[in-house]
C-alpha positions in Angstrom: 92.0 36.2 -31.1 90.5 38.1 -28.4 86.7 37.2 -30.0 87.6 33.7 -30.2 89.2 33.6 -26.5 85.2 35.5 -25.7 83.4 32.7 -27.2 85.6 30.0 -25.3 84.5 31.7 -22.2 81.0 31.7 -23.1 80.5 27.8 -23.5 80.9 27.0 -19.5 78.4 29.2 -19.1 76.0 28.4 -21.8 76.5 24.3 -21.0 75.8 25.8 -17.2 72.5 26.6 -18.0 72.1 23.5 -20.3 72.3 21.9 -17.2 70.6 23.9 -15.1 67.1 23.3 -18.0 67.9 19.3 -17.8 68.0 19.5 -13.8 64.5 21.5 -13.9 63.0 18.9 -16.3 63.9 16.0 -14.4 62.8 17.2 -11.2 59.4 18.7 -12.7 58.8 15.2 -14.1 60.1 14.0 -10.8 57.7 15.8 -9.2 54.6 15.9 -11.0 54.8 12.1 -10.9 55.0 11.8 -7.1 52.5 14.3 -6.8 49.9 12.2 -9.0 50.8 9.5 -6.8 50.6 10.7 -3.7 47.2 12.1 -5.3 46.2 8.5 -6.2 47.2 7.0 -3.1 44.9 9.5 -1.6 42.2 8.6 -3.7 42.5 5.0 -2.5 42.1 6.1 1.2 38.8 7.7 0.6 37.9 4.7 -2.0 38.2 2.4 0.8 36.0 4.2 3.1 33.5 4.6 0.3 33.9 8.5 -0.9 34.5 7.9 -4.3 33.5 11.7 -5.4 36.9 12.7 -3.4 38.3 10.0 -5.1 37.6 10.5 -8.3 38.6 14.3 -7.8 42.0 13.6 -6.8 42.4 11.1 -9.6 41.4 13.2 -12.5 44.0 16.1 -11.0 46.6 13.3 -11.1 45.8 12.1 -14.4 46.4 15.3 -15.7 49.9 15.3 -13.9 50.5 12.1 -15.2 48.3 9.3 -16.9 47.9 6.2 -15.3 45.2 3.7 -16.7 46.6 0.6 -14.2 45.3 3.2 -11.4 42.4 4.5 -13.0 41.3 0.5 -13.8 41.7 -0.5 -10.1 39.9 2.6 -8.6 37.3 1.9 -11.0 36.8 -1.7 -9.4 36.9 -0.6 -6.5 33.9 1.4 -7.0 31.7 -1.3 -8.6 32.8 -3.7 -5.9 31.3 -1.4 -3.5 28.3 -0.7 -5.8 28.0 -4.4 -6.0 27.8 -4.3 -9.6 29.9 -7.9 -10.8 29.2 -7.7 -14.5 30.7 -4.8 -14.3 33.7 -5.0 -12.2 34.2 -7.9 -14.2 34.6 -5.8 -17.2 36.8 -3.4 -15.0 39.0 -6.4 -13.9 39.6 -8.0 -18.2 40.5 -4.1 -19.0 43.4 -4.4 -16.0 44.8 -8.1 -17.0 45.5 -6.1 -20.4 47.1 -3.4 -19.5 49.0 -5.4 -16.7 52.0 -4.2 -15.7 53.9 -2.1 -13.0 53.5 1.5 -13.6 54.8 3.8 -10.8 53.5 1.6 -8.1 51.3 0.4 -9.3 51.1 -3.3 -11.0 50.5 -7.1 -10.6 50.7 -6.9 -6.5 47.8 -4.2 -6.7 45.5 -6.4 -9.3 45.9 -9.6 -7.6 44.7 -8.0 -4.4 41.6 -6.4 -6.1 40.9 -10.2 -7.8 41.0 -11.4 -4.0 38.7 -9.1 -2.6 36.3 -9.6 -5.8 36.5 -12.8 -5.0 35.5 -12.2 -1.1 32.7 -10.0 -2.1 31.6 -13.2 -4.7 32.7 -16.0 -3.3 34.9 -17.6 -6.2 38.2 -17.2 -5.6 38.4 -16.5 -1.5 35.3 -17.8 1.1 33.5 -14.8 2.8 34.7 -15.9 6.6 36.4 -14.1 9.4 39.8 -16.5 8.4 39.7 -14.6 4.9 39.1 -11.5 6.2 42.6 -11.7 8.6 44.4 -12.7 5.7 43.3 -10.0 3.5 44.1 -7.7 5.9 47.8 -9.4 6.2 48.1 -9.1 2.1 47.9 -5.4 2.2 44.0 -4.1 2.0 43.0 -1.7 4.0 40.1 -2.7 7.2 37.3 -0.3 5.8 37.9 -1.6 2.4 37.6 -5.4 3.8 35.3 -5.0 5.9 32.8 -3.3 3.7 33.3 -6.2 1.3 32.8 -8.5 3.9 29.6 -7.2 5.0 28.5 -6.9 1.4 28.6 -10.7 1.0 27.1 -11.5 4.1 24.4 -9.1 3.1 23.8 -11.3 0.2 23.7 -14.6 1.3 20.8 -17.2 0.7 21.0 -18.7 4.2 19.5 -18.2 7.5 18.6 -15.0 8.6 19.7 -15.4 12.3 23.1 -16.4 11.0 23.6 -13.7 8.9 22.7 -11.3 11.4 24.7 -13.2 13.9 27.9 -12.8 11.7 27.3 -9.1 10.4 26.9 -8.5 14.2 30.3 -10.1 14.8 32.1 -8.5 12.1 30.9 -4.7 12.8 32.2 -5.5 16.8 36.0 -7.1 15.5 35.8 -4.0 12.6 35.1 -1.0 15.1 37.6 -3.0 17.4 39.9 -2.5 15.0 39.7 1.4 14.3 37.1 1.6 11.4 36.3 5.0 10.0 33.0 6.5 11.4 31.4 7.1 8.5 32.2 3.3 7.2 31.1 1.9 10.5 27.8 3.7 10.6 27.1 2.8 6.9 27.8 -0.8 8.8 25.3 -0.4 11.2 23.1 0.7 8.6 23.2 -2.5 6.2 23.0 -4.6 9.4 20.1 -3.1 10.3 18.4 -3.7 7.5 19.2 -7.5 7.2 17.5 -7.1 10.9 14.3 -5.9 9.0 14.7 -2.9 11.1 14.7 0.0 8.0 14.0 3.1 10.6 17.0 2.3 12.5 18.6 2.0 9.3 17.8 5.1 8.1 18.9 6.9 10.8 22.5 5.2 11.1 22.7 5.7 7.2 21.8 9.5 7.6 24.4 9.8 10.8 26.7 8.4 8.1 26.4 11.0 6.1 26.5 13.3 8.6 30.3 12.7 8.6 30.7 12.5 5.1 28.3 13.5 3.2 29.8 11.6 -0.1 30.0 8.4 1.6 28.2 5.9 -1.7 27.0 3.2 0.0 25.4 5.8 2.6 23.2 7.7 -0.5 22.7 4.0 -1.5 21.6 2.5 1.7 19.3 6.0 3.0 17.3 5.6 -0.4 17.0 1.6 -0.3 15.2 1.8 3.5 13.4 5.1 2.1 11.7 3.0 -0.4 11.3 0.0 2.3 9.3 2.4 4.6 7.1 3.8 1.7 8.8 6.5 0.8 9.3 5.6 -3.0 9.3 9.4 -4.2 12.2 10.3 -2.2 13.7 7.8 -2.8 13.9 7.8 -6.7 15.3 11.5 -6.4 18.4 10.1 -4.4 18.7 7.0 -6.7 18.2 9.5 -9.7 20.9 12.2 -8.0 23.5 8.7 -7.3 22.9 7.5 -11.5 23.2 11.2 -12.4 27.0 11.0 -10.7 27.9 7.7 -11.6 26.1 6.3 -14.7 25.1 2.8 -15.6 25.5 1.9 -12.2 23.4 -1.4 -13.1 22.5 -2.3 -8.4 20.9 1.7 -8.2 19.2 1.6 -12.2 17.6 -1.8 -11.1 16.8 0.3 -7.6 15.2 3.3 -8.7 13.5 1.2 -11.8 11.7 -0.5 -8.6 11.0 3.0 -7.2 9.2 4.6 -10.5 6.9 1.4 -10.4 5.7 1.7 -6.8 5.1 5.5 -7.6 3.3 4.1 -10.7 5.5 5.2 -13.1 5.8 2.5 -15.3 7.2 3.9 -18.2 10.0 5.8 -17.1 10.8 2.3 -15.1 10.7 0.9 -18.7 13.2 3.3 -19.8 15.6 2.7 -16.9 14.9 -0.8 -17.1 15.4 -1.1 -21.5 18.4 0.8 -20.9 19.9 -1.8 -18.8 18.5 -4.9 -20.6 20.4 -3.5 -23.7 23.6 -3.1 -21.8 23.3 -6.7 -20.3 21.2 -9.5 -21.1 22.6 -12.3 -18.7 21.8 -11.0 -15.6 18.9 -12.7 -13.9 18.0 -9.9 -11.3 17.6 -7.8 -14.8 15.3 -9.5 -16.4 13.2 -10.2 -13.0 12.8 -6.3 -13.2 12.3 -6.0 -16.2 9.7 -9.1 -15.8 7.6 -6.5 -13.0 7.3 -3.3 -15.1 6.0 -5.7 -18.1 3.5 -7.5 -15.7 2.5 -3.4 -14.3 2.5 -2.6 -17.8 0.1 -4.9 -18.6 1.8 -7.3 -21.0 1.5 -10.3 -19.6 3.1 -12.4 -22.8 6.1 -10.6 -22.4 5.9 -10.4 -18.5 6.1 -14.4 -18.5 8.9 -14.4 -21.7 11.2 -12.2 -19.4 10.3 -14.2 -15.8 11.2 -17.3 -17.5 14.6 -15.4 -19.1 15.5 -15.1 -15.6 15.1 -18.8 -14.8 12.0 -20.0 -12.7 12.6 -22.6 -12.6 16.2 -22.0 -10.3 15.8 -20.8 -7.0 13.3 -17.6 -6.8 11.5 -15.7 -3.6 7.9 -16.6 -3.5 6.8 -13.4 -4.2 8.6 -13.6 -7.5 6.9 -17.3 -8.2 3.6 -15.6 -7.6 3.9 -12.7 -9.8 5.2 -14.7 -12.5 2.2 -16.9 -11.7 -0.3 -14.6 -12.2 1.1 -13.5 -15.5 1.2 -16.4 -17.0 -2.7 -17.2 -15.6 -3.3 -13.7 -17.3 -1.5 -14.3 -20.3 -4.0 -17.6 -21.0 -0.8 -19.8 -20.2 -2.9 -21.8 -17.6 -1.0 -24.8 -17.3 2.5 -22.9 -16.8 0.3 -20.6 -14.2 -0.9 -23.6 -12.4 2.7 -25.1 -12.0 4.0 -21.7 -10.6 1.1 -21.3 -8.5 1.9 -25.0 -6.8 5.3 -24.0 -6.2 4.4 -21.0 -4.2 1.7 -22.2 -2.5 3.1 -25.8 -1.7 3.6 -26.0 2.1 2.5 -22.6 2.8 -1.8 -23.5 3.2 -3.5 -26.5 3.5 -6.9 -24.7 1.5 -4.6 -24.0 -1.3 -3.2 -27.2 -1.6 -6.3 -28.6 -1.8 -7.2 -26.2 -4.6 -4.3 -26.9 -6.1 -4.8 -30.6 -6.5 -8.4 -30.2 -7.4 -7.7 -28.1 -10.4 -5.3 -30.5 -11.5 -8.0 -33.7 -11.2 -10.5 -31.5 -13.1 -8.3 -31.0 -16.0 -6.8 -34.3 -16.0 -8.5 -37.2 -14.1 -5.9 -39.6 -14.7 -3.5 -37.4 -12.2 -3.5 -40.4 -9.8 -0.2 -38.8 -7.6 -2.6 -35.7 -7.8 -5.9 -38.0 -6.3 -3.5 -40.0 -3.8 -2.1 -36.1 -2.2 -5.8 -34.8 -2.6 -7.1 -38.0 -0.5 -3.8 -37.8 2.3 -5.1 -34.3 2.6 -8.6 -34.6 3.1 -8.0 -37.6 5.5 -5.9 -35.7 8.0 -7.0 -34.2 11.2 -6.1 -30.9 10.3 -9.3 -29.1 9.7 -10.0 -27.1 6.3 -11.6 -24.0 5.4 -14.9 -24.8 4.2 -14.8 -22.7 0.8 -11.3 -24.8 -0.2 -13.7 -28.6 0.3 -14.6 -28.4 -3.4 -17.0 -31.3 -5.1 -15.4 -33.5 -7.6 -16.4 -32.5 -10.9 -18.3 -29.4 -9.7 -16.9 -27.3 -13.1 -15.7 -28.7 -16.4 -12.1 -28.9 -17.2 -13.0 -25.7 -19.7 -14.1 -23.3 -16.6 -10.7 -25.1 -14.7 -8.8 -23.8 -17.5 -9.7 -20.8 -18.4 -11.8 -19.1 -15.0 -10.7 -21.1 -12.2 -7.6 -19.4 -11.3 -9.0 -16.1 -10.5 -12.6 -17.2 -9.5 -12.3 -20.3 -7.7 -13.0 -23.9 -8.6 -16.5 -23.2 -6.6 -16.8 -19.9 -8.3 -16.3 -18.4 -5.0 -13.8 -15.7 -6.6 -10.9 -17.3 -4.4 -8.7 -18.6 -6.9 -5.0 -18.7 -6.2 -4.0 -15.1 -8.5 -7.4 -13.4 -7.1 -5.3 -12.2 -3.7 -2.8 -10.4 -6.0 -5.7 -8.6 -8.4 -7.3 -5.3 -8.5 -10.3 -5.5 -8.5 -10.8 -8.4 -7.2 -12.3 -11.7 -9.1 -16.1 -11.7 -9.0 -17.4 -13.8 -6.7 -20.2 -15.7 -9.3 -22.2 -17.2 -6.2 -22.5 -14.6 -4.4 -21.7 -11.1 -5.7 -24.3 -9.4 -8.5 -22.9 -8.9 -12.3 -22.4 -5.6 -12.7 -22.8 -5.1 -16.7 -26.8 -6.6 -17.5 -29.1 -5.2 -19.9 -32.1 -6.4 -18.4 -35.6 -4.6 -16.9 -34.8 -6.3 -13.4 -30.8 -6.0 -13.3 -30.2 -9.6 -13.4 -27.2 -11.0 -15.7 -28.7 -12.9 -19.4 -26.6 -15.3 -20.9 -25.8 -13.2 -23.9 -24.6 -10.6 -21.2 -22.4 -13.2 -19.7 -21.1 -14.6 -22.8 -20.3 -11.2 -24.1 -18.1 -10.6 -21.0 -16.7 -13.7 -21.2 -15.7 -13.1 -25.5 -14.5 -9.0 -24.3 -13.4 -9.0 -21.0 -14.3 -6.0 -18.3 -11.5 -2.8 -19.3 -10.0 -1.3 -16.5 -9.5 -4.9 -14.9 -7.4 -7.9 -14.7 -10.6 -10.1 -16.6 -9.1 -10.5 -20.2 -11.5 -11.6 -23.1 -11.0 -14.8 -24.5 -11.9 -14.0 -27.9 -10.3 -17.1 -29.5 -12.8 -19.6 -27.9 -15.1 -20.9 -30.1 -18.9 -20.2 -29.9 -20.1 -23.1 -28.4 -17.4 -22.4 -25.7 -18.1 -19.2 -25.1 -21.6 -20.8 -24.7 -20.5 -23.6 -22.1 -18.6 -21.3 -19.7 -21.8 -18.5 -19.4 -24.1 -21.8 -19.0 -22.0 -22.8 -16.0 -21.4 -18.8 -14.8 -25.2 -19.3 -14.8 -25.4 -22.0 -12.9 -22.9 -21.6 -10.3 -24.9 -18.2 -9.8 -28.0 -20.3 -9.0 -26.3 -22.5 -6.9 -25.4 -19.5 -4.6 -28.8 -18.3 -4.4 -30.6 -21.0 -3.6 -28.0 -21.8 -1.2 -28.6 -17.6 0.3 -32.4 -18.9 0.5 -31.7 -21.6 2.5 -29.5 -20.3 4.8 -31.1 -17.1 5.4 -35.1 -19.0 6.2 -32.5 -21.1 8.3 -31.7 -17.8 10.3 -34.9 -17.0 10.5 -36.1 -20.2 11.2 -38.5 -20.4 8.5 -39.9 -23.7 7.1 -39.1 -25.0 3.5 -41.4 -25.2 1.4 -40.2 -27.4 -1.2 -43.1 -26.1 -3.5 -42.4 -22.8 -3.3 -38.5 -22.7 -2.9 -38.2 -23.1 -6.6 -40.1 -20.7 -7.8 -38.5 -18.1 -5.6 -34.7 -19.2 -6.7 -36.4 -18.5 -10.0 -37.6 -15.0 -9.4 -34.4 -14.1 -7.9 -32.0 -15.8 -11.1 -34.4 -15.2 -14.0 -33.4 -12.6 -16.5 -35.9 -9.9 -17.3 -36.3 -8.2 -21.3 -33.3 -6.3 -22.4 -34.1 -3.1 -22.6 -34.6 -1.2 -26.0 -32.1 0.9 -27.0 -33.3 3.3 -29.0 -32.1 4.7 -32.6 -29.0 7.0 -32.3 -29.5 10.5 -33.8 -26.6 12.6 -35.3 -24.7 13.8 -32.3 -25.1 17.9 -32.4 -23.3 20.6 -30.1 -26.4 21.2 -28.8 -26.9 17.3 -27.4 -23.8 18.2 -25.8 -24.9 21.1 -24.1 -28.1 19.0 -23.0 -25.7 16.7 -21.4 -23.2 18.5 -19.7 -26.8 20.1 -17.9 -27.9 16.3 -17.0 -24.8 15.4 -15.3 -24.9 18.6 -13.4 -28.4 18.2 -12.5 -28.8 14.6 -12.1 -25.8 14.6 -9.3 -23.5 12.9 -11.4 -20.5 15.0 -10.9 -20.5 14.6 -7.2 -19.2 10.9 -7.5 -17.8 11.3 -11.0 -15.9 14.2 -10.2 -13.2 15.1 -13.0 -10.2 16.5 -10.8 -10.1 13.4 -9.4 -9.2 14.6 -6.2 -12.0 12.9 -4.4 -15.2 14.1 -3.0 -17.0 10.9 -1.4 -14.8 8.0 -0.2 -16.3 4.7 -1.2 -15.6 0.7 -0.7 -17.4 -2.0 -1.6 -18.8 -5.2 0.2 -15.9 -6.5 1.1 -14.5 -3.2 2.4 -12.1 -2.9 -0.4 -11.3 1.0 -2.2 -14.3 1.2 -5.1 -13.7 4.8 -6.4 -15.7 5.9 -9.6 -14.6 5.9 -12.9 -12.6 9.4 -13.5 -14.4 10.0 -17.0 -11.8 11.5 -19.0 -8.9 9.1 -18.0 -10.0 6.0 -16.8 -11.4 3.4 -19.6 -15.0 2.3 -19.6 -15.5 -1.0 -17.6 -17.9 -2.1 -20.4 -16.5 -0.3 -23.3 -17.6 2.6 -25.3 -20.4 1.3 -27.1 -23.2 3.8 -26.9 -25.8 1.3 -26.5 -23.9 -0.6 -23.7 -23.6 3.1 -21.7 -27.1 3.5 -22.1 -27.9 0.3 -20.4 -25.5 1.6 -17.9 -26.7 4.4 -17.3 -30.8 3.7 -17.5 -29.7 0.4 -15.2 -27.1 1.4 -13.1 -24.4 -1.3 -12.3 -25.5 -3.6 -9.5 -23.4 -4.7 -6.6 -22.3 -1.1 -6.8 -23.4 2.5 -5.5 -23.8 3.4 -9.3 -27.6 4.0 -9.2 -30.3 3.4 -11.9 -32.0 6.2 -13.3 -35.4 4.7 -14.7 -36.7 8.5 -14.6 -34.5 9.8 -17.2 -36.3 9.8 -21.1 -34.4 8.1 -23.8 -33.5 11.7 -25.1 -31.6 12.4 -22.2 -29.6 9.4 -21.8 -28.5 9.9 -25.1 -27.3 13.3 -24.7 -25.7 11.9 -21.3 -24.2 9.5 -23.0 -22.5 11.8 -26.0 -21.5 13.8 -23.0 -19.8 11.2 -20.9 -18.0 9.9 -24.4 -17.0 13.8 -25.0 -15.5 13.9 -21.7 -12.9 10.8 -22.3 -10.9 12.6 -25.1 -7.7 12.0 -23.0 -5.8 9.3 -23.4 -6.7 6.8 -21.1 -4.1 5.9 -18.3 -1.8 2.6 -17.9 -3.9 0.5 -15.9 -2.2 -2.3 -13.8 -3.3 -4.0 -10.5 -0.9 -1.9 -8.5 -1.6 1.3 -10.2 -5.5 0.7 -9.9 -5.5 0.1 -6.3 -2.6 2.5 -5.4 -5.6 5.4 -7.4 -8.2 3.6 -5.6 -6.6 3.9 -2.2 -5.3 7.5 -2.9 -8.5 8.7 -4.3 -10.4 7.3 -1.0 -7.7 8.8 0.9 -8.6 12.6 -0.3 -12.2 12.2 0.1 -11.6 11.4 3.7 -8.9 14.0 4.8 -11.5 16.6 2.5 -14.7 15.7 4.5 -13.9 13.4 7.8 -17.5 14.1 8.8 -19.4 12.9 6.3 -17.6 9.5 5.5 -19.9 6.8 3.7 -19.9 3.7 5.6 -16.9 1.3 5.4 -18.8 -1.3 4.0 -21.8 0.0 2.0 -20.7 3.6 0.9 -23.4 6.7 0.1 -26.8 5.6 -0.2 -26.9 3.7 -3.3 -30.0 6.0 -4.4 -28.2 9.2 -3.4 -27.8 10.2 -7.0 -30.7 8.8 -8.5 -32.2 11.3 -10.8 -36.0 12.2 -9.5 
């Protein structure tokens, strides 16, 4: 009796502690949950200033408290809102309406409010205006949050730049009016500044940003972006790399830094950044317009074009787009395609262009009667032209408008419509000498133009057009020929003209003739087995003969040098650079025994046929590295840097801006 009366008595107690466990339980669970959301609504504050690295700290500590994907889902668009990435928040935004729902909080109220501010920051569902913003602000949304989003979509407006600045001006005075954060406000200041054009300002108000908070995104964003505006493309692809490395597949910063490895020249890591995003999305136009540039720097101009039209050229695209896209297609043999998107960018900006414009057209199709009825308008005006643009009717054959005109001119004249946006420039057949000949007096034979024409010049924008036929290939050096003799006898007259020297029409002719007449090619000898001791010999010549003071191998400059026109002509870096007439040994010998005209590369007429040889197995030996990408930007960026050495290393002894060394400076004796 007295054990069972003992086990009575123990029940209160033990249903005590019962309680006392269930209590504890519900207020742990209690707890942890309004802990994770206090946590999350902390994580929205610093979201809406733009500090998503606090954010995302104080999310994943209240996800492990408790999970909440409706939260997670909204703080994640939040952050591609600010990013400005719209596939993506899109994607963020059909994850939500799925898991839809109130959850501690946090529910329909909370998406609808994120849909309205997407659709602020890209105008669909609300218009970007100051009424909007007051009524986003009524619904709930914080003012950093709006006003960030606001200034975003001003920022990317297609309308007139003193209107956007005029309305970005009045939104940072109502937004610091209303007690903005002051690390939002000077990322503000920033972005306005940089609609302004003014990217040093911006840089400082984005680094004062970050001098208040130092994980302010749009801050790291905006500091890189007016970096790479004011030439500072290697700084800033560390910060863009730093940002991706944090928050991956951001697709705004991976299109940004892609744009900063190509202006350092590093084409294929921008491929890498920029495959990786083409295989993530494939209907975003700014995409493939990126991905259109690093093909074009690449050097594939097929796929250059494929991509610029993926992106629609035919919509609404800057003029420096049109013009890049132009030039690929002009360099990808698509002439007619190049010619269009060449009229486009040039239409209203020059009258000589215009008129270039139209003639090509004529030449290639006479029948063009709007393109004769604008041509005439044109030429009947008051406005005065540039002489070089007044081109004769008929003066080249539709094959030479087709196929040379774009670069060299319609005149030859090596002002063609893509020639402004190549390096090295277009030859200018009038005027300039030919640099690869094979003849006793340096002067250009047809076989050497036709074989230029059929191979192209490596290391270059001129592409070889081996698909013409022979009698093409024939036409087009004919008329090379011909517009060259046109420019000399036109040099005659004008220079007895300066001198005021009679013509004597007896004896004109048969000095135009002296001056355009092809000498004998010269022999090139039989080639011996190459031996180490050829080699040897060589490496001794190009010592001796001064060749490695120009060609000097570390490429770190020892002579600055420009050519006529005063633009960077560096030499040829032999192990890395490719051969500008290829690496048959008979065309180096030529080279070498005739120097290449037009430039300081001399002659050297002294040297026996032994020795060339053995310089030319030398030279060859030299280039077992792979050769480098060459583009137009990445030749002229090497041209402009090489130049650049040579003048810090010896500011003394700079060559003359337009003529360089003394052409016979390393002529062997």
């Amino acid at each position: 009796m007295t054990t069972i009366n003992k086990r009575i008595g123990l029940l209160p107690n033990r249903l005590h502690w019962l309680w006392v466990a269930v209590v504890a339980m519900i207020l742990i669970y209690v707890g942890t949950h309004v802990l994770s959301n206090r946590l999350r609504w902390s994580a929205n504050r610093f979201a809406d200033r733009g500090q998503f690295a606090e954010a995302n700290d104080r999310i994943r500590i209240a996800d492990q408290l408790a999970g909440d994907p409706v939260a997670d889902l909204l703080l994640r668009a939040k952050r591609q809102r600010h990013l400005g990435n719209h596939r993506q928040w899109r994607q963020v935004m059909a994850k939500l309406s799925l898991t839809a729902g109130t959850r501690l909080g946090y529910g329909q109220v909370e998406i609808e409010l994120e849909k309205r501010l997407g659709g602020f920051r890209w105008p669909g569902l609300e218009t970007a205006s100051e009424e909007t913003f007051d009524n986003l602000l009524l619904a709930g949304a914080s003012l950093d949050d709006t006003a960030t989003t606001y200034l975003l979509a001003i920022a990317d407006r297609n309308t007139e730049p003193s209107e956007v600045l005029r309305e970005a001006d009045s939104l940072l005075s109502r937004w610091e009016s209303l007690g903005g954060s002051e690390a939002a406000l000077e990322w503000g200041k920033g972005v306005a500044s940089q609609l302004a054009g003014d990217h040093i300002k911006a840089k400082n108000s984005f680094a004062d940003a970050l001098d208040t908070e130092p994980n302010h995104c749009g801050a790291q964003i905006g500091l890189a972006q007016s970096l790479l505006e004011l030439n500072k493309p290697e700084a800033a692809a560390r910060l863009f790399r730093a940002f991706l490395d944090r928050w991956p597949g951001s697709e705004r910063e991976s299109l940004w830094l892609s744009r900063s490895l190509r202006e350092l020249g590093r084409v294929e890591d921008a491929r890498k950044v920029i495959e990786d995003l083409i295989a993530a999305s494939t209907d975003d136009s700014k995409i493939w317009l990126e991905a259109a540039e690093v093909a074009y720097l690449s050097g594939d101009f097929d796929e250059a074009l494929r991509r610029f039209e993926l992106a629609d050229l035919d919509g609404s695209q800057t003029a420096i787009t049109l013009r890049t896209a132009a030039t690929a297609a002009i360099l990808a043999g698509q002439s007619t395609r190049g010619t269009e998107l060449f009229d486009r960018y040039l239409s209203g900006r020059s009258r000589m262009f215009r008129i270039q414009s139209l003639q090509s057209r004529i030449n290639v199709d006479p029948s063009d009667l709007d393109s004769v009825k604008e041509l005439q308008e044109i030429l009947s005006s008051d406005e005065p032209s540039n002489p070089k643009a007044n081109f004769e009717s008929g003066e080249v054959s539709s094959l030479f408008s087709t196929h040379c005109a774009s670069c060299h001119g319609l005149s030859g004249l090596g002002d063609g419509p893509a020639n402004r946006h190549l390096y090295p420039r277009s030859r200018n057949l009038r005027d300039d000498p030919f640099r690869l000949v094979s003849t006793t007096n340096g002067l250009p034979s047809h076989d050497d133009i036709k074989r230029v024409i059929r191979d192209g010049i490596a290391g270059t924008a001129m592409r070889g057009l081996p698909n013409l036929s022979d009698s093409d290939l024939d036409q087009l050096a004919t008329q090379t020929l011909q517009l060259r003799q046109a420019g000399i006898k036109r040099y005659l007259l004008e220079s007895m003209a300066e001198r005021e020297v009679s013509v004597d029409a007896e004896t004109l002719p048969s000095t135009e003739s002296n001056l355009i007449t092809p000498g004998e090619p010269i022999a090139i000898p039989d080639w011996p087995e190459v031996t180490a001791a050829m080699l040897s010999d060589g490496e001794r010549i190009f010592r001796s003969a001064t060749c490695s003071q120009c060609h000097n191998q570390s490429a770190d400059g020892q002579l600055a040098f420009f050519d006529k026109h005063g633009m960077p002509s560096p030499p040829r870096n032999l192990e890395t650079d490719p051969m500008k007439g290829g690496r048959d040994r008979g065309a180096m010998f030529a080279r070498i025994r005739l120097g290449m005209p037009g430039t300081v590369h001399p002659s050297s007429p002294t040297l026996s046929d032994y020795e060339t040889i053995c310089l030319v197995e030398y030279c060859l030996s030299l280039a077992a590295t792979p050769t480098t990408a060459q583009t137009n930007h990445g030749r002229l960026s090497a041209a402009h840097q090489y130049n650049l050495n040579a003048i810090k290393k010896s500011a003394t002894s700079a060559p003359d801006p337009k003529t360089g060394p003394n052409p016979d400076a390393g002529t062997p004796k």
